[in-house]
ZAPAPA-41421 format. One line per 5 residues: for each residue x, y, z of C-alpha. Coordinates in nm, 3 decimals, always signed. Layout:
N
X,Y,Z  ...
END
This chain:
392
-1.488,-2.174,+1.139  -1.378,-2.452,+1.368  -1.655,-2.613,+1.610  -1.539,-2.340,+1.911  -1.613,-2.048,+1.788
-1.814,-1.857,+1.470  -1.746,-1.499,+1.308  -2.153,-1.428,+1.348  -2.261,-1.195,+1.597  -2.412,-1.445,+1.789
-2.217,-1.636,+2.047  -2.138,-1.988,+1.954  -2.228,-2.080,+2.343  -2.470,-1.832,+2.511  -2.337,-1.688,+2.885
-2.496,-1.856,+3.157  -2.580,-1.713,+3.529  -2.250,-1.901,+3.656  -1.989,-1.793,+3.345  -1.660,-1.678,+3.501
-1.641,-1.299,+3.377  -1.286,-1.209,+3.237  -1.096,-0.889,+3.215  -0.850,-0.886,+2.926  -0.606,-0.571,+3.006
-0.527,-0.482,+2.623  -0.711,-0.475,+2.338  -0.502,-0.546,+2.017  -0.501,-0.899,+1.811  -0.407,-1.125,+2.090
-0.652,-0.943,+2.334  -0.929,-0.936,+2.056  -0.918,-1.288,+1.949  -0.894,-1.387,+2.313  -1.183,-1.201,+2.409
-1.363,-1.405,+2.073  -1.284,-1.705,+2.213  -1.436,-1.699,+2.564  -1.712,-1.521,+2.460  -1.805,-1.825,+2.188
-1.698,-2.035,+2.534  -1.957,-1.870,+2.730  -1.754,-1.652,+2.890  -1.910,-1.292,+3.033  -1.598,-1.052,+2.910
-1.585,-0.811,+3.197  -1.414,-0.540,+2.987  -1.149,-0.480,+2.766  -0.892,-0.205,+2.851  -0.781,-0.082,+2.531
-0.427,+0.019,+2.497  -0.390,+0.289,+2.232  -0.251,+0.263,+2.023  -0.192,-0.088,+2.018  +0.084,-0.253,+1.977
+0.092,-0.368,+1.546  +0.407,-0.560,+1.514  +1.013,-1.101,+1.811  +1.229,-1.386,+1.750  +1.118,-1.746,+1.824
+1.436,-1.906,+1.854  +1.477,-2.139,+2.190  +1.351,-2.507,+2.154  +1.018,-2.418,+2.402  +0.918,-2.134,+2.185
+0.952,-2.279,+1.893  +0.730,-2.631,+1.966  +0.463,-2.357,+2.095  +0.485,-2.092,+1.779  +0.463,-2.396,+1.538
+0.106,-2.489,+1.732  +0.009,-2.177,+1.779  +0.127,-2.060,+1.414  -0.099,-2.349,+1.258  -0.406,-2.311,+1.446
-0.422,-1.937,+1.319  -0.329,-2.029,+0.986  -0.628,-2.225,+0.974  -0.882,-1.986,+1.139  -0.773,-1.678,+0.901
-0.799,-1.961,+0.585  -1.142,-2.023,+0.649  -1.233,-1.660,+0.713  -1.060,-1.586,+0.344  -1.243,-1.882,+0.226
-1.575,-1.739,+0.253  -1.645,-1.455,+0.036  -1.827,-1.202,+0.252  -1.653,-1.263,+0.550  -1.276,-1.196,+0.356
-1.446,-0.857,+0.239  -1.526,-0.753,+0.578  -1.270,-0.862,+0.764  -0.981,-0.797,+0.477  -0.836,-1.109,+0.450
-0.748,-1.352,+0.134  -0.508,-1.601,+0.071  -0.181,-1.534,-0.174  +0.106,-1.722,-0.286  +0.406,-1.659,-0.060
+0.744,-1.657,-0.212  +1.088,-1.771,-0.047  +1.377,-1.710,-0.151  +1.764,-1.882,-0.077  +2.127,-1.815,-0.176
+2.248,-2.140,-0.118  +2.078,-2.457,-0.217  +1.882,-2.656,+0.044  +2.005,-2.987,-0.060  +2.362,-2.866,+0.024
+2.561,-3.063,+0.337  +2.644,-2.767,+0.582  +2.415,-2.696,+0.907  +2.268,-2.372,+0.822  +2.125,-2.565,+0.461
+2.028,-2.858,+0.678  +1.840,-2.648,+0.925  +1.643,-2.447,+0.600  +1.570,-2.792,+0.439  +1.424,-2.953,+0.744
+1.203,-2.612,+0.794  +1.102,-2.641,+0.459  +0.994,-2.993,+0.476  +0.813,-2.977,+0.780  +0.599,-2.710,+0.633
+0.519,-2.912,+0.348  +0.405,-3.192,+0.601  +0.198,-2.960,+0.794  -0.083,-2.968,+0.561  -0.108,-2.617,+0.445
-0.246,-2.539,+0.088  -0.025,-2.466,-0.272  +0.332,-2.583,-0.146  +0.549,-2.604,-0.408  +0.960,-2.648,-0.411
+1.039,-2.483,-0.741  +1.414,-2.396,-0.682  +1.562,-2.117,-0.879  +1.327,-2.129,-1.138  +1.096,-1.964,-0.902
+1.296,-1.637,-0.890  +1.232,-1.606,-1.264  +0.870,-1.685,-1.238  +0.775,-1.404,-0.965  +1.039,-1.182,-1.175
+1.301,-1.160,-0.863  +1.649,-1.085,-0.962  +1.826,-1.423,-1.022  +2.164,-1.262,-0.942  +2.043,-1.074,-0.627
+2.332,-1.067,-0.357  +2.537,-1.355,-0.561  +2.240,-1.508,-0.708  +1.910,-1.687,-0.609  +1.978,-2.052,-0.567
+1.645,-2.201,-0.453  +1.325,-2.159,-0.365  +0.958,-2.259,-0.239  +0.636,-2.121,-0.161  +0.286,-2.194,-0.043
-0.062,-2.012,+0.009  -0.105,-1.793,+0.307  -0.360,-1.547,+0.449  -0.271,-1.134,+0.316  -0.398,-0.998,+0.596
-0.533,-0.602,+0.615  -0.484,-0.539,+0.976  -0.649,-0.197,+0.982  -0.920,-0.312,+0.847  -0.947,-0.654,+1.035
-0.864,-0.505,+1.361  -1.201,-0.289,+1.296  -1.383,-0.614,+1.218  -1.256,-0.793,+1.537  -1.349,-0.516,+1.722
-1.721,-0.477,+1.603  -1.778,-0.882,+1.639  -1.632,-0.877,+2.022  -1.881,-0.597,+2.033  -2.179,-0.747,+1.872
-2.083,-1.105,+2.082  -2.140,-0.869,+2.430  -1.768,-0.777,+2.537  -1.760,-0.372,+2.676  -1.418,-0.195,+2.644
-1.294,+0.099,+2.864  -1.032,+0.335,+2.828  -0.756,+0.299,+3.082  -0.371,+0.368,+3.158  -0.217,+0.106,+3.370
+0.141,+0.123,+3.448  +0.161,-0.051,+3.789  +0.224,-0.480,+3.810  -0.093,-0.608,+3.761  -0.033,-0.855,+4.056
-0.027,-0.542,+4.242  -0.369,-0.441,+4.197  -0.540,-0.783,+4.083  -0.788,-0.794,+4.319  -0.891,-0.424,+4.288
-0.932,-0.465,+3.937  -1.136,-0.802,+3.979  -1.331,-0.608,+4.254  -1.432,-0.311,+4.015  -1.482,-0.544,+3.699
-1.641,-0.824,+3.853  -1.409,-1.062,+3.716  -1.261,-1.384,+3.811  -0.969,-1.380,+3.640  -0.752,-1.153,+3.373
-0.556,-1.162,+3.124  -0.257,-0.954,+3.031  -0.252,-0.885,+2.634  -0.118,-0.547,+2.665  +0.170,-0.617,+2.408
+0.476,-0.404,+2.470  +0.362,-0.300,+2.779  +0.312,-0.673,+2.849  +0.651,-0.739,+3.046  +0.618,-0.386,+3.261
+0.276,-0.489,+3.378  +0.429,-0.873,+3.527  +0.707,-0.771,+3.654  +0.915,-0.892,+3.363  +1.252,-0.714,+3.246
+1.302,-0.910,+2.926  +1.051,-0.687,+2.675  +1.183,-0.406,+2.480  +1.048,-0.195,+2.164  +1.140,-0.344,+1.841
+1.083,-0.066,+1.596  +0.995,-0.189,+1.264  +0.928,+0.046,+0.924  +0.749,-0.053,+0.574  +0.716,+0.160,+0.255
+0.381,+0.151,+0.083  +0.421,+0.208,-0.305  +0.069,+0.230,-0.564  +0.030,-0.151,-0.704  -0.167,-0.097,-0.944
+0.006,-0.200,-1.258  +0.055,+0.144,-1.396  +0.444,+0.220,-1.352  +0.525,-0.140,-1.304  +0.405,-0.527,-1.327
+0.138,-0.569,-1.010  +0.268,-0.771,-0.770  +0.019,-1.040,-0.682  +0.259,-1.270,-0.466  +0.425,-1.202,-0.139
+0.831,-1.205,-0.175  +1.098,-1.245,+0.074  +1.438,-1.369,+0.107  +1.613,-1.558,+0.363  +1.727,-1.325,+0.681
+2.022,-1.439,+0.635  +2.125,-1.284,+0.349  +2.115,-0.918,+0.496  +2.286,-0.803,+0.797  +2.196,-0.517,+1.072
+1.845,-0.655,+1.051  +1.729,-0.516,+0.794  +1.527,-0.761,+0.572  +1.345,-0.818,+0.242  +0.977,-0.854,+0.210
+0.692,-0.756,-0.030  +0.356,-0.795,+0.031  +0.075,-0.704,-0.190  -0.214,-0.554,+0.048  -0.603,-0.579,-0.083
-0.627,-0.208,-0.167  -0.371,-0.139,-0.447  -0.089,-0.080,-0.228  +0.274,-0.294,-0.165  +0.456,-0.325,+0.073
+0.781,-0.294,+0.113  +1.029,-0.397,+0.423  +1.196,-0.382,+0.609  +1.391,-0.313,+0.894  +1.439,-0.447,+1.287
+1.560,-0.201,+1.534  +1.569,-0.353,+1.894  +1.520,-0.086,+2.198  +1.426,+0.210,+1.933  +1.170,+0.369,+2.111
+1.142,+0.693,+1.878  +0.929,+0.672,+1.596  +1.121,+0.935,+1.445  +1.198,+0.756,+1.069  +1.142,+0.982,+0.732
+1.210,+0.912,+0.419  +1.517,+1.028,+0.378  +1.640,+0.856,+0.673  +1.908,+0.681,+0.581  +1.813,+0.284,+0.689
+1.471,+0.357,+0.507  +1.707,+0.493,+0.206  +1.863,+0.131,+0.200  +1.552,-0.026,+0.231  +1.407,+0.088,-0.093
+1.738,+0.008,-0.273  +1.773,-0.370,-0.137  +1.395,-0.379,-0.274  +1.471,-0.239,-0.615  +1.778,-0.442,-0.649
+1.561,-0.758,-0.552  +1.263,-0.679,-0.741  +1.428,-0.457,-1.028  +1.065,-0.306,-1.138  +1.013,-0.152,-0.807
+1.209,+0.074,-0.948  +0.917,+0.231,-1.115  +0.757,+0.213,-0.828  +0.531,+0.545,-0.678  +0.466,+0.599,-0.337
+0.170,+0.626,-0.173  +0.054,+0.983,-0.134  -0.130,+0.932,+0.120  +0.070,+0.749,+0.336  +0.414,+0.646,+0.223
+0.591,+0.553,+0.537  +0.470,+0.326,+0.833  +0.637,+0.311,+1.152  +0.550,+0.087,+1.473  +0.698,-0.042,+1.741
+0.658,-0.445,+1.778  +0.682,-0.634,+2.168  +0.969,-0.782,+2.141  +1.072,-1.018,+2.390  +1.460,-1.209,+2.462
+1.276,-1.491,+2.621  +1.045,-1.528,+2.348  +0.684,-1.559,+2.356  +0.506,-1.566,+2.670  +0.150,-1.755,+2.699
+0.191,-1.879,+3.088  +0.003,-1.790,+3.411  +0.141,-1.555,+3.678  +0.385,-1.773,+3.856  +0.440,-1.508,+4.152
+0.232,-1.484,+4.488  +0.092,-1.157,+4.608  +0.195,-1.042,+4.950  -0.205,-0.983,+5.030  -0.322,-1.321,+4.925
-0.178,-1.696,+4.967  -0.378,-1.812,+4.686  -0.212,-1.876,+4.361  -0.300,-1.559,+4.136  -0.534,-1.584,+3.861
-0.374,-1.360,+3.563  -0.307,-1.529,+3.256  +0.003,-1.339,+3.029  +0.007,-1.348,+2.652  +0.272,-1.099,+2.555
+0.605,-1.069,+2.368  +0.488,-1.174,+2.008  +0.720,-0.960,+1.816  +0.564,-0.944,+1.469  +0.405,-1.205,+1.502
+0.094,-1.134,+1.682  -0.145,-1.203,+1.394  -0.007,-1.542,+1.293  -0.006,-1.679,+1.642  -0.351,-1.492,+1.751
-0.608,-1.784,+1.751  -0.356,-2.064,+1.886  -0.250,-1.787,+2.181  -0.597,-1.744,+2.263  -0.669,-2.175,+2.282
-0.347,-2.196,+2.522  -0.486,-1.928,+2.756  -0.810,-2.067,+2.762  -0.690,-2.367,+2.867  -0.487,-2.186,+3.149
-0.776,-1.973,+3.254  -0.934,-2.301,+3.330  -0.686,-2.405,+3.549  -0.717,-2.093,+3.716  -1.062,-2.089,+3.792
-1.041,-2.488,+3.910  -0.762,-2.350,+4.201  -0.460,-2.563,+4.020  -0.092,-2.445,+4.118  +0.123,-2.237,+3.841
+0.344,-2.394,+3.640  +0.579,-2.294,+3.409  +0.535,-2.281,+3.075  +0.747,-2.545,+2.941  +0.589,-2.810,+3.138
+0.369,-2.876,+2.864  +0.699,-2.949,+2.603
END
C-alpha cells in the first residue's frame, strides 16, 4: 500500500497518549476507510456508529465536483490496485483487476460538443496513468462479442484495467481490519443534526472531533435538504460458461444512449455470477422491485439486445434481484467541514461531512478519507470553516 497506511492488522503509526480520538457516525465504505486511515495516522477511533444497513450505492457534474471526484477517483484506484495486486490480500478482501469495456454510438473524433466532451474524457484517462488503456474503436464491440448494431450501431470504443470489486465480501474485510487496527463500533439511531448534539456525543465518546459518513442519511444529519434516495437495481445471472460464453470483461455503454435512466452495464463478480444493470430512480424510497416489474423487464432486454448471449443467460437461484438505495446528492459530493455555528458554543464546530457519493462510494473511498483527514486537522488546530471549493 502507499507509505500512510497498510492492510496488516497492525497500525502503520501506533496511538500515542495525546492522539485526538474520532467518532465516525456511519459505518459503510467511506466511514470504514476513514476510520483505516486515522487509525494508520495514529488516531484513537472513538467508535463507529454503524448505520444498518448501510448505504451500498450520484452525479458528479458541476466543475468543483468534478476536479475533486477525479482526485479522489485516482487515489482509490490506486489503493484497491495494489490490494488486487497482491495475491492473498485480493482473496480476502475480494478484489482483482478486469478489463473494462466502453462503448459509443458516435465516433469520438467527430466535431460536435457532446463527441468533444467524450474524447477529451477519454484522453485524460489515458494520461492519468492507469494500467491496459487501449482505444480500439468499433473493433472492440466485436472482440468482447457486443452487438455491433446495438441502438444504431457501436461506433467506437476504449477500455482499460480496473479493480472488480466484491463489496460484500470486502465490506467484511474492512470491517475485521478497522477491528484488528483497535476501532470499537456501537449500534445507534441518530436522526437529530449532529450540530445539535456534538458536544454530547464528544462528551460520551471522548472524542475531539466527528465525522459524518452516514451516507443517505448524510444530508438529514447537517442540516442539508439537497440528499434524496436514488434507488438503483442489478440482476445477477450464473457466469459460469454453461448456457453462454463467460463474461470475463466489464461492459457498458455510454449513458447517453438510453433514456429514463436506465443504463447498460455488466460486470463479472469473483464468484461465478454477472451482473447486470441497470436502472436510476431518484426519490424512490420503496424497495419494492420484482422481477416482473416492468423497468427490471426492460433491463434484461436492453442487456440481451447488447450482449445477444445473455440471452441464455440463468439467474441466480439464490439471489436473482438486488435492490439498494444509493445517497444521492443535487449538489454533488460533499467532503467539507460543518460551516454552521452552534447556538451553545462560539467556537467553530469540529464535524467533518463526507456524504452524497451516489454510486460511487467505493471508487472515491480512499481519496474521501485523505481530504477529511486533512480537514480534521484543521479542526483540531482551531482554523475557521471554509467552503469546500476554496481548495479549486
Amino acid at each position: 500500500m502507499n507509505e500512510n497506511i497498510t492492510p496488516q492488522p497492525q497500525r502503520l503509526v501506533q496511538q500515542q497518549a495525546d492522539s485526538p480520538h474520532i467518532l465516525i457516525v456511519g459505518a459503510g465504505v467511506i466511514g470504514l476507510v476513514t476510520a483505516w486511515a486515522l487509525l494508520d495516522k495514529g488516531s484513537q477511533i472513538a467508535g463507529a456508529l454503524w448505520e444498518f444497513p448501510p448505504a451500498v450505492c450520484g452525479s458528479h457534474v458541476d466543475a468543483v465536483s468534478l476536479e475533486y471526484s477525479k482526485h479522489w477517483c485516482m487515489t482509490a484506484y490506486w489503493a484497491w490496485k495494489q490490494i488486487a495486486d497482491d495475491a492473498g490480500l485480493s482473496r480476502e478482501a475480494g478484489v482483482r483487476m478486469t478489463q473494462s469495456n466502453f462503448f459509443f454510438p458516435q465516433q469520438l473524433s467527430e466535431d460536435n460538443t457532446k463527441c468533444k466532451k467524450l474524447l477529451n474524457k477519454m484522453t485524460e484517462i489515458a494520461g492519468s496513468g492507469v494500467e491496459g488503456f487501449r482505444h480500439a474503436g468499433a473493433k472492440l464491440a466485436e472482440e468482447r462479442g457486443v452487438n455491433p448494431k446495438y441502438e444504431g450501431g457501436i461506433m467506437d470504443g476504449y477500455e482499460l484495467s480496473v479493480p472488480v470489486i466484491d463489496t460484500d465480501q470486502a465490506m467484511h474485510w474492512l470491517t475485521n481490519l478497522v477491528l484488528s487496527k483497535g476501532a470499537t463500533m456501537t449500534t445507534r439511531t441518530i436522526d437529530t443534526d449532529l450540530l445539535s448534539i456534538e458536544n454530547d456525543l464528544r462528551t460520551e465518546f471522548h472524542a475531539d472531533a466527528i465525522v459524518n459518513a452516514t451516507g443517505l442519511h448524510g444530508g438529514s444529519l447537517s442540516g442539508d435538504d439537497s440528499c434524496s434516495p436514488l434507488r438503483g437495481a442489478l440482476l445477477r445471472v450464473v457466469n459460469d460458461g454453461t448456457t453462454f460464453p463467460k463474461v470475463d470483461a466489464a461492459l457498458s455503454i455510454s449513458a447517453d444512449v438510453s433514456a429514463d435512466n436506465e443504463i447498460i452495464f455488466i460486470v463479472p463478480r469473483t464468484d461465478n455470477i454477472l451482473l447486470i444493470g441497470g436502472i436510476a430512480q431518484d426519490n424512490q424510497w420503496d424497495l419494492d422491485l420484482t422481477l416482473d416489474t416492468p423497468v427490471v423487464q426492460r433491463m434484461r432486454q436492453r442487456a440481451n439486445e447488447f450482449l445477444p448471449g445473455l440471452k441464455n443467460a440463468k439467474l441466480d437461484p439464490a439471489y436473482p434481484l438486488a435492490q439498494g438505495l444509493r445517497p444521492a446528492r443535487s449538489k454533488n459530493v460533499r467532503v467539507e467541514r460543518e460551516l454552521r455555528r452552534s447556538e451553545e458554543s462560539s467556537e467553530a464546530s469540529r464535524i467533518v461531512h463526507c456524504y452524497g457519493h451516489g454510486g460511487s462510494g467505493w471508487s472515491l473511498s480512499f481519496g474521501c478519507a485523505a481530504d477529511v483527514i486533512d480537514l480534521l486537522d484543521e479542526a483540531m488546530q482551531g482554523k475557521e470553516p471554509e467552503a469546500m471549493n476554496y481548495r479549486i
